[in-house]
C-alpha positions in Angstrom: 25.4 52.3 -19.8 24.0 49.8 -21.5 25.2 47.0 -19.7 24.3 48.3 -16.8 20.6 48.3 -17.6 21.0 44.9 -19.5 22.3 43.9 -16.4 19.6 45.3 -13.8 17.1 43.8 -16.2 18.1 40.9 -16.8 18.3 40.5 -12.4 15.0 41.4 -12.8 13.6 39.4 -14.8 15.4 36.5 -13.2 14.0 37.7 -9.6 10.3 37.9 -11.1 10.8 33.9 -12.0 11.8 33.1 -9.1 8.5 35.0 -7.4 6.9 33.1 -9.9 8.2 29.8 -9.4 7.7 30.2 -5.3 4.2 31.5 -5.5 2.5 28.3 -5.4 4.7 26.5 -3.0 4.0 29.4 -0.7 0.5 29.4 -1.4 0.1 25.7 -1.0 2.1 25.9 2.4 -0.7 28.5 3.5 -3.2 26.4 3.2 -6.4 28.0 4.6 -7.4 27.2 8.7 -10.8 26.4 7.6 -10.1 23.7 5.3 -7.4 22.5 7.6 -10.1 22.6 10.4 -12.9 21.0 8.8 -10.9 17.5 8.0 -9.6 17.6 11.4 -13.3 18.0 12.5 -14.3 15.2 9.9 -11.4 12.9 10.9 -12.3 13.4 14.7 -15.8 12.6 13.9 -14.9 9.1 12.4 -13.8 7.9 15.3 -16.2 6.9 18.1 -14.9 7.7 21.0 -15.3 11.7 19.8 -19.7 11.0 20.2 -19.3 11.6 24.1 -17.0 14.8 23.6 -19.2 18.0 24.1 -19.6 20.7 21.2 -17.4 23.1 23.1 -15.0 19.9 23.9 -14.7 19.3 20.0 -13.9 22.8 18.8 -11.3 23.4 21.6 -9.7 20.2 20.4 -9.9 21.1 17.1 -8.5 24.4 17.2 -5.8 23.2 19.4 -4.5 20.7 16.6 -5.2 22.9 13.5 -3.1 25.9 15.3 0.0 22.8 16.1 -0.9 21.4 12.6 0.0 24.6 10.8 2.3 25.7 13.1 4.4 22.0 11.7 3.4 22.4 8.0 1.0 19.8 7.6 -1.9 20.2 5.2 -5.6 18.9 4.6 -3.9 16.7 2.0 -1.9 15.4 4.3 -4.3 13.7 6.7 -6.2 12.3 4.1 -3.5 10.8 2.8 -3.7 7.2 2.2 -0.7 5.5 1.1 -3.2 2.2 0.1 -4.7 4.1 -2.5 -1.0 4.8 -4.1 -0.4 1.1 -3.8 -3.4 -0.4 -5.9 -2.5 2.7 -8.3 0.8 1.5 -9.1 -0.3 -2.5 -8.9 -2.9 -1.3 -11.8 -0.6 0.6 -14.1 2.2 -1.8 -13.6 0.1 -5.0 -14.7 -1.1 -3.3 -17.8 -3.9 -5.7 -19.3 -3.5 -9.1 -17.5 -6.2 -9.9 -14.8 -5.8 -8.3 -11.3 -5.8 -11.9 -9.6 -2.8 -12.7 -11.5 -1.2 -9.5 -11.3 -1.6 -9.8 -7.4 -0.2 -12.9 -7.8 2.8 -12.0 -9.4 3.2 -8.8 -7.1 3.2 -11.2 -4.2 6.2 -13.7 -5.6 8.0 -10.4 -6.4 7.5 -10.5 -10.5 6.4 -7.2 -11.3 5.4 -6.3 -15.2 2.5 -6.9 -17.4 3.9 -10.3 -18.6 2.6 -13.7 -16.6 4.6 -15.8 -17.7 7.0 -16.7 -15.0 4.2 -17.1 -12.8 2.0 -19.2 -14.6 4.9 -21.4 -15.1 5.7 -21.7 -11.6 1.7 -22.9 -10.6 1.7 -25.4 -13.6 4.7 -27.0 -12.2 3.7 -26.3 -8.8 0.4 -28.6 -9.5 1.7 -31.1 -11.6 4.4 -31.9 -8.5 1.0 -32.2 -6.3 0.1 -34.4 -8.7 2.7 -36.2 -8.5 2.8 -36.6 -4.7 -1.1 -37.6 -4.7 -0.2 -40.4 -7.3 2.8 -41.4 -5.3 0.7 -41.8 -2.2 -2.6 -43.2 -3.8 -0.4 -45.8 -5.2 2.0 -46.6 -2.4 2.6 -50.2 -1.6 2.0 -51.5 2.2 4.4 -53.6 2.8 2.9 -57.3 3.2 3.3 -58.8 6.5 3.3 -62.2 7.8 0.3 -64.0 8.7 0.6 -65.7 11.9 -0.4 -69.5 11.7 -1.9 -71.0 14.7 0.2 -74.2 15.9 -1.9 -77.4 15.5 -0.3 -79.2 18.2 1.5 -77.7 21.1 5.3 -76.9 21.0 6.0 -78.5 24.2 4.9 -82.2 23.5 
């Protein structure tokens, strides 16, 4: 008998975790119409085109994509979402303490990590070959041509 009950209860107790590990994705799926509802009506309102559009007009679009909007899953979160924001958060903790100029820098020649000094390296040597090229052509040599001299007497006499 008593492995029978050990049994039921420990089924139960693994079927109230899972209820408990489910509850807030459910509840997060579900997200509320209304909140869903107003940043479609904020997003709509952004753009410009929306000013002409009627009260009526508005809501009626509005409903439409909240009820097609839930209907596919997607949440409030998800239209606000903006994945540049994600970006310049993983550009700032992967630089650690060096400037952001030269952390953008480095993003953008594909060096990623809090130490500059690959890239520094590479725009020292960069300059010092345009220096090199401005010296070579400040100091270039023309070549010299000749100077024609006039005849003094003619070449047919």
């Amino acid at each position: 008998m008593r492995s029978v009950v050990g049994t039921k209860a420990v089924v139960a107790a693994g079927l109230v975790a899972v209820g408990l590990f489910t509850l807030p994705l459910l509840a997060h799926a579900q997200a509320p119409a209304s909140d869903l509802s107003a940043t479609i009506r904020a997003e709509l309102l952004k753009d410009p085109r929306t000013a002409s559009l009627s009260s009526a007009e508005l809501d009626a679009m509005v409903s439409i994509l909240a009820s097609e909007a839930q209907r596919q899953g997607v949440t409030a979160s998800d239209i606000t979402w903006n994945p540049a924001a994600d970006i310049v958060a993983e550009v700032v903790d992967a630089c650690g303490d060096i400037p952001k100029f030269s952390c953008i820098f480095g993003l953008a020649f594909g060096f990623i990590g809090p130490d500059p000094t690959i890239p520094y390296i590479l725009g020292v040597t960069s300059m010092g070959l345009v220096w090199l090229l401005a010296e070579m052509i400040h100091r270039r040599r023309y070549p010299v041509q000749a100077q024609a001299v006039p005849p003094t007497q003619p070449m047919w006499q």
